[in-house]
C-alpha positions as CSV (number, residue, x, y, z in Angstrom):
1,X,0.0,0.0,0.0
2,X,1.0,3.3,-0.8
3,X,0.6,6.4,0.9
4,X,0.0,9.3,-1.4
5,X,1.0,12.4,0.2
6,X,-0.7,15.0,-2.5
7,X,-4.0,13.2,-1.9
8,X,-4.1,13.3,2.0
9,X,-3.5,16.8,1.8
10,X,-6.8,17.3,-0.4
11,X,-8.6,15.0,2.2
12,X,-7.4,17.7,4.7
13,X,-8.8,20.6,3.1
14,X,-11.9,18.6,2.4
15,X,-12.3,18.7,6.4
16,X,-11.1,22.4,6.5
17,X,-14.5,23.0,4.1
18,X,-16.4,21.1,5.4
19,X,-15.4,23.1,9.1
20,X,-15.9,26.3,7.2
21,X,-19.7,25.6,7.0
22,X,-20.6,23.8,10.3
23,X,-19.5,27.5,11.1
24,X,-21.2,29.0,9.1
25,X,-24.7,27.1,10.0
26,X,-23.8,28.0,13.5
27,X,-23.1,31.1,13.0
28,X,-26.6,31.5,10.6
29,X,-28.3,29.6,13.3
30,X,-27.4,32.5,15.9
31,X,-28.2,34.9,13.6
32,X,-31.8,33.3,13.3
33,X,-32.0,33.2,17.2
34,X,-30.7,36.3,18.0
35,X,-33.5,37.9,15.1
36,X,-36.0,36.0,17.5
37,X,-35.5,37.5,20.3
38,X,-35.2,41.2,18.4
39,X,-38.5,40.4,17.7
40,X,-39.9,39.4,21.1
41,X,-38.2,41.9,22.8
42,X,-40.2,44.8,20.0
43,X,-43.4,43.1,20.5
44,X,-43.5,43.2,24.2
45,X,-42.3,46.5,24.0
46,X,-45.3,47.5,21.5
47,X,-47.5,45.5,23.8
48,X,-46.7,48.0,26.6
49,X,-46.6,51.2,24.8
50,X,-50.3,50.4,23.5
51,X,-51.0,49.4,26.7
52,X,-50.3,52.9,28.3
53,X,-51.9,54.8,25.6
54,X,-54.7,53.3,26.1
55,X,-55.3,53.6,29.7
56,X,-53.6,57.4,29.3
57,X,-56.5,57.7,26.5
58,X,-59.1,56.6,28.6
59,X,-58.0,58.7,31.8
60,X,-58.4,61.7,29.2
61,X,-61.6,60.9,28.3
62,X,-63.1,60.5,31.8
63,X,-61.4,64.0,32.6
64,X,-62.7,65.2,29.5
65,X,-66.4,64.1,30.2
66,X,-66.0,65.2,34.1
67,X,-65.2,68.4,32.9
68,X,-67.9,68.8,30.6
69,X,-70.4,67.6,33.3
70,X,-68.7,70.7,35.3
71,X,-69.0,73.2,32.4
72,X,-72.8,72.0,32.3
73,X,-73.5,73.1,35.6
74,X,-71.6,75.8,36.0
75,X,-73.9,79.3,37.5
76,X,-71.5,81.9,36.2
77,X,-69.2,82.5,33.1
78,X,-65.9,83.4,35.6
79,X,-67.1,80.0,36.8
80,X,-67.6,78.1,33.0
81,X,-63.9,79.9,32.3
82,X,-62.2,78.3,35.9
83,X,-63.2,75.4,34.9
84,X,-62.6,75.0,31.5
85,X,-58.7,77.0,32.2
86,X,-58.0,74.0,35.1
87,X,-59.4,71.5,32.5
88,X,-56.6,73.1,29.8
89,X,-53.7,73.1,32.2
90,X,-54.4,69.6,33.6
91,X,-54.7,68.2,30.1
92,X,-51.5,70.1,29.0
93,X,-49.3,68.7,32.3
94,X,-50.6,65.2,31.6
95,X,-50.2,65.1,28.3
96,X,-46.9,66.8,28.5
97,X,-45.9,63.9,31.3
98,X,-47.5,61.1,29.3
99,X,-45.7,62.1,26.2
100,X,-41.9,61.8,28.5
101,X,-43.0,59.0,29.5
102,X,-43.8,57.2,26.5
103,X,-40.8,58.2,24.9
104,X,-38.7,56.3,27.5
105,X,-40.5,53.9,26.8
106,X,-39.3,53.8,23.1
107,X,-35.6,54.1,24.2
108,X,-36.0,51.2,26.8
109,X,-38.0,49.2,23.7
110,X,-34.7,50.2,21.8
111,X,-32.1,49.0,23.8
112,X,-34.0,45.7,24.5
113,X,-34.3,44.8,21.3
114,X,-30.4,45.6,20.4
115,X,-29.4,43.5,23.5
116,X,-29.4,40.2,21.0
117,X,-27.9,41.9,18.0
118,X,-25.1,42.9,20.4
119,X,-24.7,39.8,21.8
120,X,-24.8,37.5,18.3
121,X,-22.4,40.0,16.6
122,X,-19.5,40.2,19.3
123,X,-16.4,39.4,18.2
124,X,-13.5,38.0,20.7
125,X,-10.1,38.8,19.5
């Protein structure tokens, strides 16, 4: 038998290539994960968001009606223009307050979601 030293070396680069993309399935495989949880992490973030506009939305619209019921009985029009000033500034300070609030919610729902990204595209030297 005789050992043909040209022809192990191909067998050796046959295993390099073949290690070449059992890397790169891992490394499509993390990509695919890490895209997963980029998505979880937006949706619960959108979950929340449109969970506090709604019950900011519906806190406005009780305020809203209060106020109108106020307006209605009101005996005077210094009276009809208190009320309807203190409705004005109340609805500018929440909205004002809901609107910071909101937005860090955004930036949170940002850096969630780029947690995985940063994670699957580290690089050790």
């Amino acid at each position: 038998m005789e050992f043909n030293m040209m022809k192990g070396f191909e067998t050796m680069k046959g295993f390099e290539s073949i290690k070449g993309f059992e890397e790169f399935q891992k490394l499509n495989q993390q990509s695919i994960e890490a895209s997963m949880k980029l998505m979880g992490e937006w949706n619960k973030g959108w979950q929340a968001i449109a969970a506090e506009m709604t019950d900011y939305t519906r806190r406005s619209y009780e305020d809203s009606t209060a106020t109108f019921e106020k307006l209605m009985s009101a005996k005077s029009l210094d009276q009809a223009f208190e009320i309807q000033s203190s409705f004005a500034k109340r609805a500018y300070d929440e909205y004002m307050h809901q609107m910071t609030k909101v937005g860090g919610m955004y930036a949170n729902m940002a850096k969630d979601a780029s947690k995985p990204l940063e994670k699957a595209f580290q690089f050790t030297n």
